[in-house]
N, CA, C and O atoms as a MOPAC input file, in Angstrom:
PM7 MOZYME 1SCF
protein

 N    102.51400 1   101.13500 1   102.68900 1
 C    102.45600 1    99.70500 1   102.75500 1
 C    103.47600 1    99.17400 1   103.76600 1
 O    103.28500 1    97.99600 1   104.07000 1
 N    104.66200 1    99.85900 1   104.43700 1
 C    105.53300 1    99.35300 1   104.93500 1
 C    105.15300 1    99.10100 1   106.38000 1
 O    105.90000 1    98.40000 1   107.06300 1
 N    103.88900 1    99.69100 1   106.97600 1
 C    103.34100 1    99.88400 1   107.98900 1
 C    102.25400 1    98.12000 1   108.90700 1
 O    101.86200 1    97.67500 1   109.98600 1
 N    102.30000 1    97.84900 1   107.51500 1
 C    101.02300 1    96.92300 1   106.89700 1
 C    101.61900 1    95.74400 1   107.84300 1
 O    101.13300 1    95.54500 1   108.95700 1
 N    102.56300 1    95.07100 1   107.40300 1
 C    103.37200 1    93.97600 1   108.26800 1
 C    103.51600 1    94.00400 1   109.84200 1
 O    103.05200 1    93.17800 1   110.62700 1
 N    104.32500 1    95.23500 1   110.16000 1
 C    104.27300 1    95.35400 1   111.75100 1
 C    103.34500 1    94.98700 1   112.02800 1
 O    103.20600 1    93.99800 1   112.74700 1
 N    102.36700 1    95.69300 1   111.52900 1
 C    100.70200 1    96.16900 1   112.16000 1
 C     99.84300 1    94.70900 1   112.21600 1
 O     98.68200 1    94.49000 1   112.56200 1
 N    100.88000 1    93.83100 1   111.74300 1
 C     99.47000 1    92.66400 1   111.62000 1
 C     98.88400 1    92.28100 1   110.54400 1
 O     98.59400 1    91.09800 1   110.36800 1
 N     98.61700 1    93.24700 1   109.64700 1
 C     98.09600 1    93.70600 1   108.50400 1
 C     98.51400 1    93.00000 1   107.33500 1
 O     99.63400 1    92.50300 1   107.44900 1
 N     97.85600 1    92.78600 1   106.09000 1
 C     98.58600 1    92.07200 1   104.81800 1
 C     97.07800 1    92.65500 1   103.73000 1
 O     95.86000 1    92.48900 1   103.65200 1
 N     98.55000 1    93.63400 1   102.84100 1
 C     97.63500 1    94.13700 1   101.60500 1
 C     97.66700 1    92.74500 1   100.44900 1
 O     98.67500 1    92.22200 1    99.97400 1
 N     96.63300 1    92.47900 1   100.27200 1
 C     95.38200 1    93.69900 1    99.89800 1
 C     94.55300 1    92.79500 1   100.76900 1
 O     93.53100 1    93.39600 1   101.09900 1
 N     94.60600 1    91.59500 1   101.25900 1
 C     93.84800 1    90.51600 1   102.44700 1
 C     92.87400 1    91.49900 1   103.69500 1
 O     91.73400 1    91.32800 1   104.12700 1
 N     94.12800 1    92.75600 1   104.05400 1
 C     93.24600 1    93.29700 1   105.35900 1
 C     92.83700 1    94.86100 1   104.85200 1
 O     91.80700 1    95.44000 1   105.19700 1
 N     93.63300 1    95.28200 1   104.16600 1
 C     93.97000 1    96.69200 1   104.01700 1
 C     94.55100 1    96.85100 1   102.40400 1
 O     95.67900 1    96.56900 1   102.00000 1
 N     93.17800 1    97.50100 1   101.48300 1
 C     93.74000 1    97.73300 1   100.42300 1
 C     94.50000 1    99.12300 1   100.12100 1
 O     94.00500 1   100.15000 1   100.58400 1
 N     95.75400 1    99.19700 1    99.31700 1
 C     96.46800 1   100.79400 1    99.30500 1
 C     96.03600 1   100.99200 1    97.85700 1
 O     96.17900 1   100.07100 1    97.05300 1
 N     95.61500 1   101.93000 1    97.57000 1
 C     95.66300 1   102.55300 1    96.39500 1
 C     96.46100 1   104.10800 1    96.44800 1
 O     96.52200 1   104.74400 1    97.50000 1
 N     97.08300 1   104.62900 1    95.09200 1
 C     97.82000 1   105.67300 1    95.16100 1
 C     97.22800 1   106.90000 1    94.51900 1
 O     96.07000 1   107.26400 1    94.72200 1
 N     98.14400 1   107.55900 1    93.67900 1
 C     97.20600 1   108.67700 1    92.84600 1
 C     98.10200 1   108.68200 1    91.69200 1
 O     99.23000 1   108.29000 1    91.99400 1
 N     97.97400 1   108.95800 1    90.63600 1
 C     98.50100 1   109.24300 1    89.54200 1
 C     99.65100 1   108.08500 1    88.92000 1
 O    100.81000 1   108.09400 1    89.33400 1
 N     99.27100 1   107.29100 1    88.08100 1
 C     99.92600 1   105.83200 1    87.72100 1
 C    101.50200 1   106.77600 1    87.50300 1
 O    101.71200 1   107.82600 1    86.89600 1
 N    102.24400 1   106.04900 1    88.13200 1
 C    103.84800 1   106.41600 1    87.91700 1
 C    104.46100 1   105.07200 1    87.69500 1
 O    104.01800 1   104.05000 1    88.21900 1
 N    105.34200 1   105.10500 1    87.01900 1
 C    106.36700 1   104.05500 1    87.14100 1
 C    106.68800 1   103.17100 1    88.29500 1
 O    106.76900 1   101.94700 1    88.20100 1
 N    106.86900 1   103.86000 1    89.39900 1
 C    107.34900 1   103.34600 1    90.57600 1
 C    105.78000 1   102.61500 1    91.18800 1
 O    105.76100 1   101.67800 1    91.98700 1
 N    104.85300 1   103.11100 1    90.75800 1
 C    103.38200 1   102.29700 1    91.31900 1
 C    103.23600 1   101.37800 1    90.64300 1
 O    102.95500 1   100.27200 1    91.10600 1
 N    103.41400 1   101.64900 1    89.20600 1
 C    103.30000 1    99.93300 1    88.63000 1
 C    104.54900 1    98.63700 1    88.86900 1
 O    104.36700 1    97.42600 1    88.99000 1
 N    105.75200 1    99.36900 1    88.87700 1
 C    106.46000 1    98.49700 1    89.40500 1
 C    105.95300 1    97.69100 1    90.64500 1
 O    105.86300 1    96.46300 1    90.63800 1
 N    105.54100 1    98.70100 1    92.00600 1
 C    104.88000 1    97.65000 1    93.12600 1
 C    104.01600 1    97.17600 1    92.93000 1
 O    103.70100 1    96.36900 1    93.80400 1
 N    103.17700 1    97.28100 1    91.89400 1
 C    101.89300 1    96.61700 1    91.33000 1
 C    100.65400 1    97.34700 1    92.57200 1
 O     99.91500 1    96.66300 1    93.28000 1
 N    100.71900 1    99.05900 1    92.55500 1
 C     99.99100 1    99.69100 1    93.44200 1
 C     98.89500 1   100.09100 1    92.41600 1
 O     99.25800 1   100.73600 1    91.43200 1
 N     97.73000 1    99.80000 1    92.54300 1
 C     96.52900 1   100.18000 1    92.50400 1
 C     96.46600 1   101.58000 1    92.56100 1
 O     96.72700 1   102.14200 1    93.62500 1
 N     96.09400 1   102.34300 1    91.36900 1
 C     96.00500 1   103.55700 1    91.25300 1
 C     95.09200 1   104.44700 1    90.40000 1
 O     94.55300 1   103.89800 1    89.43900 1
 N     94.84100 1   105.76700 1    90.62300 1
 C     93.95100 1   105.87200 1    89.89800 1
 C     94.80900 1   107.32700 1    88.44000 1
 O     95.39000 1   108.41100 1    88.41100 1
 N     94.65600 1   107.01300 1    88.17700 1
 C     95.81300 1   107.50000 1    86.98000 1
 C     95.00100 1   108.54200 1    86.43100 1
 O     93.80100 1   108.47000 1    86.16300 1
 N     96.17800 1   110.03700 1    86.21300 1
 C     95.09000 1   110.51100 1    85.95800 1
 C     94.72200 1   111.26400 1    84.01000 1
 O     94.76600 1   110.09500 1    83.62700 1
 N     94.50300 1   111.90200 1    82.95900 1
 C     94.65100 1   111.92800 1    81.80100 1
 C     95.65700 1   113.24500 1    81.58300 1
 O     95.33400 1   114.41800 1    81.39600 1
 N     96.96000 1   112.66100 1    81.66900 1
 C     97.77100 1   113.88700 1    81.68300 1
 C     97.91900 1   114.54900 1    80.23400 1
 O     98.02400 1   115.75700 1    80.01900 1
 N     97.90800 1   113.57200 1    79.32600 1
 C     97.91400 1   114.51200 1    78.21800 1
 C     96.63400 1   115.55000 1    77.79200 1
 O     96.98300 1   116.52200 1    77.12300 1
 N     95.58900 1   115.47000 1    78.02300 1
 C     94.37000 1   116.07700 1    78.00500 1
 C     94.47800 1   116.72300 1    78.98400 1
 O     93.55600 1   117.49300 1    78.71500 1
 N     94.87100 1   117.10600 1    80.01500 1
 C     95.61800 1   117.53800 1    80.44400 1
 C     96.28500 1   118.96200 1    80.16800 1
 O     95.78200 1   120.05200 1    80.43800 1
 N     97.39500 1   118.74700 1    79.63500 1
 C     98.17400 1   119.48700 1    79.00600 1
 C     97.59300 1   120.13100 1    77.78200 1
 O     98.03700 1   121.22500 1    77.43400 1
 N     96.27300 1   119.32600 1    76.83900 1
 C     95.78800 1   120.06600 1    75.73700 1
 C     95.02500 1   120.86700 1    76.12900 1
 O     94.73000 1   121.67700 1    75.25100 1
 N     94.41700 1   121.07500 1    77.32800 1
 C     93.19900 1   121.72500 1    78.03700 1
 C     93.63600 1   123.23200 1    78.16900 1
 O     93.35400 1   124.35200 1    77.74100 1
 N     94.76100 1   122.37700 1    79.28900 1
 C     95.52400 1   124.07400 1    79.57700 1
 C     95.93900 1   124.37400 1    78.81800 1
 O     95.89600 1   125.60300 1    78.87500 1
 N     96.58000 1   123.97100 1    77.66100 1
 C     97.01200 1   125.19100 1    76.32300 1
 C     96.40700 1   125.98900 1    75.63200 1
 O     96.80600 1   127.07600 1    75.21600 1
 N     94.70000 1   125.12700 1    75.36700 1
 C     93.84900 1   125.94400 1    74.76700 1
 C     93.64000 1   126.74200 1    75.62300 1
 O     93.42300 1   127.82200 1    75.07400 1
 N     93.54500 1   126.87400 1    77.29400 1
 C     92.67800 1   127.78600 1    77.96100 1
 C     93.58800 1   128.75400 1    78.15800 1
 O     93.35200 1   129.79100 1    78.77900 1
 N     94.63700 1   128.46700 1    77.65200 1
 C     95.71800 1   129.45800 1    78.00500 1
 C     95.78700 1   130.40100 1    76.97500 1
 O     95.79500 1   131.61200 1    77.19300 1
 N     95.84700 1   129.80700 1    75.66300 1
 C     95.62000 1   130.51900 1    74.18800 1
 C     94.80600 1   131.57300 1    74.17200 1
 O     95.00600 1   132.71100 1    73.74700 1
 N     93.36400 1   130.83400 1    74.94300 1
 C     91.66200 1   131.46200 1    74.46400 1
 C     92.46300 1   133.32900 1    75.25800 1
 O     92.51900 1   134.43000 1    74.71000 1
 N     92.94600 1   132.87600 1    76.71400 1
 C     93.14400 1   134.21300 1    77.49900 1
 C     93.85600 1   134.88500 1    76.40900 1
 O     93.30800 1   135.70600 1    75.67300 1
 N     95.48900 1   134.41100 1    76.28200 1
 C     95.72600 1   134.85700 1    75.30800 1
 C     95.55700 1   136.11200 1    74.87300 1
 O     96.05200 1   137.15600 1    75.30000 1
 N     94.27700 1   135.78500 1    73.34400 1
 C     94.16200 1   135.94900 1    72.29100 1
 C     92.56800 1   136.49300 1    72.70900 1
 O     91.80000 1   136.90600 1    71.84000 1
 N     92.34500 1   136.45700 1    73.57300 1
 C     90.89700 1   137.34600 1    74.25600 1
 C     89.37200 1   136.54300 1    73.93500 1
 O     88.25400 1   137.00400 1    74.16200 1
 N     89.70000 1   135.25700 1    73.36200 1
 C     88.44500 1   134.06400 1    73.23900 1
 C     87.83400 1   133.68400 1    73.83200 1
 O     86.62700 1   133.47900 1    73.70800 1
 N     88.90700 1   133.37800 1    75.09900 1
 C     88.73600 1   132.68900 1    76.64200 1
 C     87.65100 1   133.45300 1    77.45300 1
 O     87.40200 1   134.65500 1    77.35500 1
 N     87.00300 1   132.48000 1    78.33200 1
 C     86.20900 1   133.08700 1    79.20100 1
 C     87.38600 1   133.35500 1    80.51200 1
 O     88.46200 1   132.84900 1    80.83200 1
 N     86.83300 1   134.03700 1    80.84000 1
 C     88.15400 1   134.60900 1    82.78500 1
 C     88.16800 1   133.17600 1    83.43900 1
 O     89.13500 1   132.54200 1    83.86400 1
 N     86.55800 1   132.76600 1    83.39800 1
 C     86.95700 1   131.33100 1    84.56100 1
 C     86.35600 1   129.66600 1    83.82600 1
 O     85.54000 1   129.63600 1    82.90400 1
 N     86.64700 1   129.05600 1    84.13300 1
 C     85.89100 1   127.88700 1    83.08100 1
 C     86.22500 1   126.99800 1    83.95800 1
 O     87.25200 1   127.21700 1    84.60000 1
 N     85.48000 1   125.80200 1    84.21400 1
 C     85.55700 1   124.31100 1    84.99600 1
 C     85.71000 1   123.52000 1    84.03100 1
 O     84.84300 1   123.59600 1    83.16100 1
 N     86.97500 1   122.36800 1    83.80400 1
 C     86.69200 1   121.56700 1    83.27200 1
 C     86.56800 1   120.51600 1    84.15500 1
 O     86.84400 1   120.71700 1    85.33800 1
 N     86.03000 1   118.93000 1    83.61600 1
 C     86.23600 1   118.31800 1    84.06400 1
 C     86.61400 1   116.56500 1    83.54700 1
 O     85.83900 1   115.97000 1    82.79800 1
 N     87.89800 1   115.90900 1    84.08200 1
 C     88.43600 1   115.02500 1    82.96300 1
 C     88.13100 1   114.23800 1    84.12700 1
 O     88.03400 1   114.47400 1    85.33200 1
 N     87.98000 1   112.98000 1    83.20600 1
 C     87.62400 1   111.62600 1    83.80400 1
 C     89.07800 1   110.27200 1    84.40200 1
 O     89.32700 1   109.43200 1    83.53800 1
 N     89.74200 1   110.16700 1    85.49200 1
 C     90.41700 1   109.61000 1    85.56900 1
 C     90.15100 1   108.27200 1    85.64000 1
 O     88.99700 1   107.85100 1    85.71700 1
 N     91.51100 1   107.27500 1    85.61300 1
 C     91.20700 1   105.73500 1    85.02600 1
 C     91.82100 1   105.27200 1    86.29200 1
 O     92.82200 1   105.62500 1    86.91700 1
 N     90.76000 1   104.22100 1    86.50600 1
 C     91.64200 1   103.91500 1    87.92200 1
 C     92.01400 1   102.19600 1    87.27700 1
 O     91.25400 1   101.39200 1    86.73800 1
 N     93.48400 1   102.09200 1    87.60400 1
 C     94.23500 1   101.06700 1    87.85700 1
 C     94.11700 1    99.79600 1    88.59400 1
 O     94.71900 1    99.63300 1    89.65500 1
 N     93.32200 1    98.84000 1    88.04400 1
 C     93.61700 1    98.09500 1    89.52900 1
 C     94.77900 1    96.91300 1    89.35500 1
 O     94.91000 1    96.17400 1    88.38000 1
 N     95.56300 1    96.93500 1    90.53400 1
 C     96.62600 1    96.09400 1    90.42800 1
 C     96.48100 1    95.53100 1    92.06400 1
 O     95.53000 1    95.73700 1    92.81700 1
 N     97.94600 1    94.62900 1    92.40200 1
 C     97.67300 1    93.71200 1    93.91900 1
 C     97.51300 1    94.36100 1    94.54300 1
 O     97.09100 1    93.40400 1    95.19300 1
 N     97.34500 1    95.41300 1    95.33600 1
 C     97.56400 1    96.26900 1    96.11700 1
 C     95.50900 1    96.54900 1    96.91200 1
 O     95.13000 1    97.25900 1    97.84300 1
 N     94.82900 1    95.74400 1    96.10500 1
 C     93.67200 1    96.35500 1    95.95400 1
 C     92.64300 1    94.79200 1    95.62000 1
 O     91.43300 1    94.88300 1    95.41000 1

């Protein structure tokens, strides 16, 4: 975003920024983000980690989690 001013530019009027993964520091700038489900996340890989483990697990598996996108000024 710091680019945005020189350039002429004014978010979110010319040029919307969006980020990746809602952090503290993105909501503070009020950055538009798409956040992603970290705790599901973390339950995913434990089970898939367990299944290997404990010999349950398949060798390869796709999951796939749905992220939330944020919208704030930035966007």
């Amino acid at each position: 975003m710091a680019w945005a001013a020189p350039a002429g530019r004014r978010v979110p009027e010319d040029v919307a920024v969006v980020g990746y993964d809602g952090t503290d520091l993105a909501q503070a700038l009020q950055l538009t983000t798409v956040d992603q489900p970290l705790e599901e996340t973390g339950r995913i890989a434990a089970a898939l980690l367990l299944g290997q483990l404990d010999g349950t697990g398949r060798p390869s598996q796709q999951v796939n989690l749905t992220p939330t996108l944020i919208v704030r000024a930035t966007s």
